[in-house]
C-alpha positions in Angstrom: 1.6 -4.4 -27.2 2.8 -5.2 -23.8 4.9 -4.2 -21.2 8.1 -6.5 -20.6 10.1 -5.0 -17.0 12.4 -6.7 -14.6 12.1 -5.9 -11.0 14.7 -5.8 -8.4 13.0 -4.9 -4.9 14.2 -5.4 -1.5 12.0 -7.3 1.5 12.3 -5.5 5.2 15.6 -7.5 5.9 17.2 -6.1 2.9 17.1 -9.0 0.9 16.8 -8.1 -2.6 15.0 -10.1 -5.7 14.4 -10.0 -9.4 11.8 -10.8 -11.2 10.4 -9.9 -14.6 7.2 -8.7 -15.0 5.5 -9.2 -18.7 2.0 -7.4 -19.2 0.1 -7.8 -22.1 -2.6 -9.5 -24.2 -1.4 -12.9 -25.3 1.8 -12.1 -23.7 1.6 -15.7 -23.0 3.2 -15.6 -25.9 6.3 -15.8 -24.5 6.4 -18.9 -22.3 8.2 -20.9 -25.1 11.1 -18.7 -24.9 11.2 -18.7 -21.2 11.0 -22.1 -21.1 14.0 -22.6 -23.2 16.0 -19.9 -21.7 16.0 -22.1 -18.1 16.6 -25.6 -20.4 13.6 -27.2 -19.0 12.8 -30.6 -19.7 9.4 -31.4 -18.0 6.8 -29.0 -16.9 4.3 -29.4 -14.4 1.5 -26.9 -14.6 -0.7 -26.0 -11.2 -3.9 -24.8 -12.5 -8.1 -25.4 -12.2 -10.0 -27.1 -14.5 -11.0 -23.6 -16.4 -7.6 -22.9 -17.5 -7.9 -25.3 -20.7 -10.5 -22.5 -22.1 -8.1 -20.0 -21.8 -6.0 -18.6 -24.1 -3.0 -19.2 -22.3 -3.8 -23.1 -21.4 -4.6 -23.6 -25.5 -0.7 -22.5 -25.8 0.9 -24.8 -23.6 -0.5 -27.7 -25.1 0.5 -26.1 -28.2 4.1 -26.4 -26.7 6.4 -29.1 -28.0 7.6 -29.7 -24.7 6.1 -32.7 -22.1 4.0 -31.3 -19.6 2.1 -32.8 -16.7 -1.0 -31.2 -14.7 -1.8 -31.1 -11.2 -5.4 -29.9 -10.1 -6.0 -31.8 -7.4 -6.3 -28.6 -5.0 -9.0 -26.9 -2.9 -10.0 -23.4 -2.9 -8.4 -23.5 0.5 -5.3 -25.2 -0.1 -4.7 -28.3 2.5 -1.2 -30.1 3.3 -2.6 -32.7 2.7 -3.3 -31.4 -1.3 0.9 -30.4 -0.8 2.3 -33.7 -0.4 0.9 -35.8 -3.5 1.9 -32.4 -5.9 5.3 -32.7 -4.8 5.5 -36.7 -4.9 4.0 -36.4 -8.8 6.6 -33.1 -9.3 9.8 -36.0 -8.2 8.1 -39.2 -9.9 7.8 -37.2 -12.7 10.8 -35.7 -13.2 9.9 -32.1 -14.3 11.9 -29.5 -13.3 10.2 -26.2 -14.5 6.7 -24.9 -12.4 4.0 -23.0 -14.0 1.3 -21.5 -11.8 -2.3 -20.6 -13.5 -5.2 -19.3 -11.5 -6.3 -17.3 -8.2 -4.3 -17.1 -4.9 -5.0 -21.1 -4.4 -3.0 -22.1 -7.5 -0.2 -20.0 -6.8 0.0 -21.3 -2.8 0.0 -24.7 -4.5 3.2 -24.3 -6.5 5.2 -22.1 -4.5 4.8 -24.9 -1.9 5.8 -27.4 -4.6 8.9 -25.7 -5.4 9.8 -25.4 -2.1 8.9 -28.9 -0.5 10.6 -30.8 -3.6 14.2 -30.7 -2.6 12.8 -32.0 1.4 13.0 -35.0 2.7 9.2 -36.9 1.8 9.5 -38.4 5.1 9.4 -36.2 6.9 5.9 -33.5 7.5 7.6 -30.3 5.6 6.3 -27.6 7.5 8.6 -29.3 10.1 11.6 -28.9 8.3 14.0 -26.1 7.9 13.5 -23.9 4.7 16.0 -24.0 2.2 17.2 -22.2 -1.3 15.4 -23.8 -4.3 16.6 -23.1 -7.8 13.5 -24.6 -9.5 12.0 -21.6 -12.0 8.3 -20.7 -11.2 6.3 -18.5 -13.6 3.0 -17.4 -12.6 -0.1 -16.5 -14.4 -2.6 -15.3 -12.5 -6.4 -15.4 -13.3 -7.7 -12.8 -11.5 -6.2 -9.2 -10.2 -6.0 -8.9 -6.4 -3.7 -11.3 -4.2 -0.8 -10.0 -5.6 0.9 -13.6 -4.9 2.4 -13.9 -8.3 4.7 -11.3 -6.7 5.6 -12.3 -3.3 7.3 -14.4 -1.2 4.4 -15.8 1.3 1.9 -19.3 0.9 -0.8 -20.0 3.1 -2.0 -23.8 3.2 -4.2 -25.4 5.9 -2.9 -27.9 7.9 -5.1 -29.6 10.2 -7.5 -26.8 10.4 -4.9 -24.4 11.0 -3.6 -21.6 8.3 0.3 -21.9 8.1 2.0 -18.7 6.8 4.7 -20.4 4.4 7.3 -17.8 3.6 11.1 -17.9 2.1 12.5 -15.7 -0.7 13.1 -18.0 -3.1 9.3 -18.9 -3.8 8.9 -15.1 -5.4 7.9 -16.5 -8.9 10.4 -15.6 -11.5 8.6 -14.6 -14.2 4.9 -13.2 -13.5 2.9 -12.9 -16.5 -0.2 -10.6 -16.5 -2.8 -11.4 -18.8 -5.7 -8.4 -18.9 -7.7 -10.5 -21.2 -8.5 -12.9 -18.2 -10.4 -10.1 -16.2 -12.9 -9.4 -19.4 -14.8 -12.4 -18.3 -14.8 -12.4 -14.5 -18.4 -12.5 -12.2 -18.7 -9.0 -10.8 -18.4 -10.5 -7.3 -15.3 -12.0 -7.7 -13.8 -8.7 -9.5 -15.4 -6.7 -6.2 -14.1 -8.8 -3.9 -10.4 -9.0 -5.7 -9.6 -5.6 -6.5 -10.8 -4.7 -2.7 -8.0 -7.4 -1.6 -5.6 -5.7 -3.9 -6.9 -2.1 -2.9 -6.2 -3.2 0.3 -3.4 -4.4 0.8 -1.2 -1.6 -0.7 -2.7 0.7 1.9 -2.1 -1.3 4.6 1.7 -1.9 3.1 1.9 2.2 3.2 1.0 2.6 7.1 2.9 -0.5 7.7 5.6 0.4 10.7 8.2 -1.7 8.0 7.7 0.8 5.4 10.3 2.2 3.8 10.6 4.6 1.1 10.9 1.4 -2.0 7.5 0.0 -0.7 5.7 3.3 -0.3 6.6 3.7 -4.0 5.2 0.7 -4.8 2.0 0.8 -3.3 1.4 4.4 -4.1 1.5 3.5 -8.0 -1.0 0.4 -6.8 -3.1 2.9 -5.3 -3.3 5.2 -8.2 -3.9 3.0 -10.5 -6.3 0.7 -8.9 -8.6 3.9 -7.8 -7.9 5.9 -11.2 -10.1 2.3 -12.5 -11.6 0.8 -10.4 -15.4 2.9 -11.5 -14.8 1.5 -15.4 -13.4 -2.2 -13.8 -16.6 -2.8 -11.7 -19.1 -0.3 -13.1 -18.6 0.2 -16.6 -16.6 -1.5 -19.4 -14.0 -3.5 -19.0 -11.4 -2.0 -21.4 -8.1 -3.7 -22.3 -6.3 -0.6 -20.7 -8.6 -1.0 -18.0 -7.9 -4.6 -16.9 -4.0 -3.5 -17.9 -4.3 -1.0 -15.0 -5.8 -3.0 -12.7 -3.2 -6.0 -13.2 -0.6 -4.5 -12.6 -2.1 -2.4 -9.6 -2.5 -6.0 -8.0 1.1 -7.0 -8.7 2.1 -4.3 -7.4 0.7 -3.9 -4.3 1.8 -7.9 -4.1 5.5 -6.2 -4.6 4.9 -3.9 -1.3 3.1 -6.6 0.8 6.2 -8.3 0.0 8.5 -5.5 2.2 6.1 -5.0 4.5 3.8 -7.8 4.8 -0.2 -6.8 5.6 -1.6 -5.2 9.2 -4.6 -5.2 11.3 -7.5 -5.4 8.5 -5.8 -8.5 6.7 -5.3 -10.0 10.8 -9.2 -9.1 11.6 -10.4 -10.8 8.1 -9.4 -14.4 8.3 -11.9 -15.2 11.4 -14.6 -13.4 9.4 -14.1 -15.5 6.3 -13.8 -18.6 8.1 -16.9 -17.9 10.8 -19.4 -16.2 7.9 -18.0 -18.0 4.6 -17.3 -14.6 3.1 -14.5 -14.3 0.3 -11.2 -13.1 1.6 -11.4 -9.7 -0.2 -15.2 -8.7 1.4 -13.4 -9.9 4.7 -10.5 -7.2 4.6 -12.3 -4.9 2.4 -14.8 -4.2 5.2 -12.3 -4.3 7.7 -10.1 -1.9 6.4 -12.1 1.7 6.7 -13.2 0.8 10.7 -9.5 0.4 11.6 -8.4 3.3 9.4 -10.9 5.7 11.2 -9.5 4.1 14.5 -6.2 5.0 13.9 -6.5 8.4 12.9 -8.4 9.3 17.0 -5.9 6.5 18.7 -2.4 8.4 17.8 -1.6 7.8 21.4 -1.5 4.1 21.3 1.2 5.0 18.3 3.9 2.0 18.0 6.0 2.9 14.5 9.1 4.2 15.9 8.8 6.9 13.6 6.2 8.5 15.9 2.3 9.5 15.0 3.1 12.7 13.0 5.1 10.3 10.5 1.8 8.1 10.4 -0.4 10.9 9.8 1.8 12.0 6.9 1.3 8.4 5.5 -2.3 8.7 6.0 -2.2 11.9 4.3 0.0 10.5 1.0 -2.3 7.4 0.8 -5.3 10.1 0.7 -3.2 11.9 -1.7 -2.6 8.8 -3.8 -6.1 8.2 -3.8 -7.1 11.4 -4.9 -8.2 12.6 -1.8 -7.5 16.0 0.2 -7.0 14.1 3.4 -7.5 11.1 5.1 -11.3 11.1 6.4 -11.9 12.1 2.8 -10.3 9.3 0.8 -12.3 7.0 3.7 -15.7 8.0 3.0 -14.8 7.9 -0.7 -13.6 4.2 0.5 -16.8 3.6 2.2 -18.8 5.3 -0.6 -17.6 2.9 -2.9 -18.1 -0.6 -0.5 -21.5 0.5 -0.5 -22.2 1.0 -4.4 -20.2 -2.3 -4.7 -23.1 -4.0 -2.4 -20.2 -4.9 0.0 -21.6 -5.4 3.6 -20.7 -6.8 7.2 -22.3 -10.1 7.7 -25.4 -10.6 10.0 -24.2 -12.5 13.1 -26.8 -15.3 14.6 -25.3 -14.5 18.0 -24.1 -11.2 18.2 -21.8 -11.5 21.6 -20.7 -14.8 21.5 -19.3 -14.6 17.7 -17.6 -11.0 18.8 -16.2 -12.4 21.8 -14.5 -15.0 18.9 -13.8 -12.7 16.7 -11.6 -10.3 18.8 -10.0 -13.5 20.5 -8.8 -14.9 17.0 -6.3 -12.2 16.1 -3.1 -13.6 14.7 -1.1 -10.9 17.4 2.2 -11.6 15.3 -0.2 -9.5 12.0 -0.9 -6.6 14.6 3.1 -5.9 15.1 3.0 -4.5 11.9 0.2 -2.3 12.4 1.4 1.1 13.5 -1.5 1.9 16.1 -2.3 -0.7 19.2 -5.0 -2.9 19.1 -6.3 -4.4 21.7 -9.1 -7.4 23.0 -11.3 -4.1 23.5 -10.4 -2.5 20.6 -11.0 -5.5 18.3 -14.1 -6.0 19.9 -15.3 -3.0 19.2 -14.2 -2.7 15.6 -16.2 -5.7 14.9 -19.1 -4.4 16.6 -18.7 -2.1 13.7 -18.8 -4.4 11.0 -21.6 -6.9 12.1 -24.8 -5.9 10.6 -27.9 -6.1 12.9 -30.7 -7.2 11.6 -32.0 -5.0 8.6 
């Protein structure tokens, strides 16, 4: 059995989008169908070598309908990996997108779908953003980005991360496979459900809450903490993984009103400067700037005013399963701990957190509904650096 729901949530500028949501074992099942319903032609699917074990890659070669492949990605997704998917996407005609993998495979496509209809000539992340009708389903692989629900890409470009964002790369169809999460290294489920954990918090305190996200990432909460214990501990059940799928999609379904704050900001210079996965990154950032906020309420910028955040704190606690805030963080803390899940060891301590505090994308910390500043980052990763054991 599985679950088969359309969506219709609004971003913070009111903007509103559909999208169906099908969860289920071999609910793959039903790409031939969606495939005809949009009266594709050509597919091209964005996916990793390991998808042709899967269940879901054996299908669509099963599929009487032509289909090409692009894999020529990198964990990190590079502009230059962009341009020759959308050049193969044009030469060979295809006019359908289906995303398979992580957060890398899903970057990939969305970018496809939106570059295709620019001008080649011209570097795309130069060009104005436009509407583009091409359907996009997306099947992710693991349970924690939450992209296969939201409207934001990040590729590198010349060593830099670009932020690509518009409204119309929000896959259409997101299908959520819990069979895909049976077979996952332990790390890599740690590390994901933390980055889905994670960022449905952070979309509660967000100062662009509004009452639509806070639903959303309140189910994410519940049911990402009501599993997490049997997803990284115990057995992974299919009502398990279930859970945790759709906690991730989710909480990509809030990021998507609210964007992420400060712990998502502080992660990306820790992932980049210590080579850790994105999801240790933010999940170790996350309790040191929740127990921040709750003794900073005067450096308060929601408009809403401190008491409204502490109520938030307090419904996230809640949520969690938590009597209060300082509660559901230790629990939070408890739990990194069990996982293994610890702040790097720097080689030199000042100079890397003198980099670290300076490499704050200050456009992320708007969004956060306490201050931070130089001093305060600082000192937050003074908290998450390890001395020597």
């Amino acid at each position: 059995m599985y679950v088969d729901k359309g969506y219709n949530y609004a971003y913070s500028g009111g903007i509103k989008v559909s999208q169906r949501i099908i969860c289920g074992v071999k609910s793959y099942a039903e790409i031939g169908e969606i495939i005809e319903s949009y009266g594709a032609k050509k597919i091209m699917v964005v996916c990793g070598n390991s998808a042709s074990r899967l269940g879901v890659g054996r299908y669509i070669e099963s599929l009487d309908v032509p289909h090409v492949y692009f894999r020529g990605f990198s964990p990190n997704p590079q502009y230059e990996d962009i341009v020759p998917a959308v050049e193969q996407f044009k030469r060979e005609k295809c006019d359908l997108l289906i995303a398979i993998g992580g957060g890398s495979a899903m970057d990939v496509a969305k970018c496809i779908k939106l570059y295709a209809p620019m001008d080649a000539s011209v570097n795309y992340l130069e060009q104005e953003a436009k509407q583009s009708d091409i359907p996009l389903l997306a099947i992710p692989t693991t349970a924690g980005t939450g992209s296969e629900s939201t409207r934001f890409s990040v590729i590198y470009y010349k060593g830099e991360k670009q932020s690509v964002r518009h409204d119309c790369i929000v896959p259409d169809v997101a299908i959520l496979l819990p069979e895909v999460l049976y077979s996952l290294p332990l790390y890599q489920k740690k590390c994901t459900v933390l980055d889905a954990l994670c960022q449905a918090i952070e979309s509660y305190w967000s100062v662009y809450s509004t009452c639509e996200s806070r639903a959303l990432a309140k189910e994410a909460i519940e049911l990402i903490v009501e599993n997490v214990e049997e997803y990284v501990f115990g057995e992974v059940t299919e009502t398990v993984a279930k859970n945790i799928m759709l906690g991730s999609c989710l909480a990509g379904q809030a990021i998507n009103v609210t964007a992420t704050t400060a712990p998502h900001a502080m992660s990306y210079k820790l992932t980049t400067l210590y080579g850790l996965p994105h999801g240790h990154s933010v999940g170790i950032s996350l309790p040191r700037v929740w127990r921040y906020m709750l003794s900073h309420g005067e450096k308060c910028t929601d408009k809403r005013g401190y008491v409204f955040i502490c109520e938030m704190f307090a419904e996230i606690a809640k949520a969690m399963g938590k009597n209060c805030a300082t509660e559901a963080i230790e629990w939070y803390e408890s739990l990194l701990l069990r996982m293994g899940i610890v702040g790097p060891v720097p080689r030199d301590r000042e100079a890397e957190l003198m980099l670290l505090a300076g490499s704050v994308n200050v456009e992320r910390l708007t969004n956060n509904p306490i201050a931070l500043d130089y001093d305060a980052l600082y000192t937050l990763y003074g908290e998450i650096l390890r001395y020597e054991d």
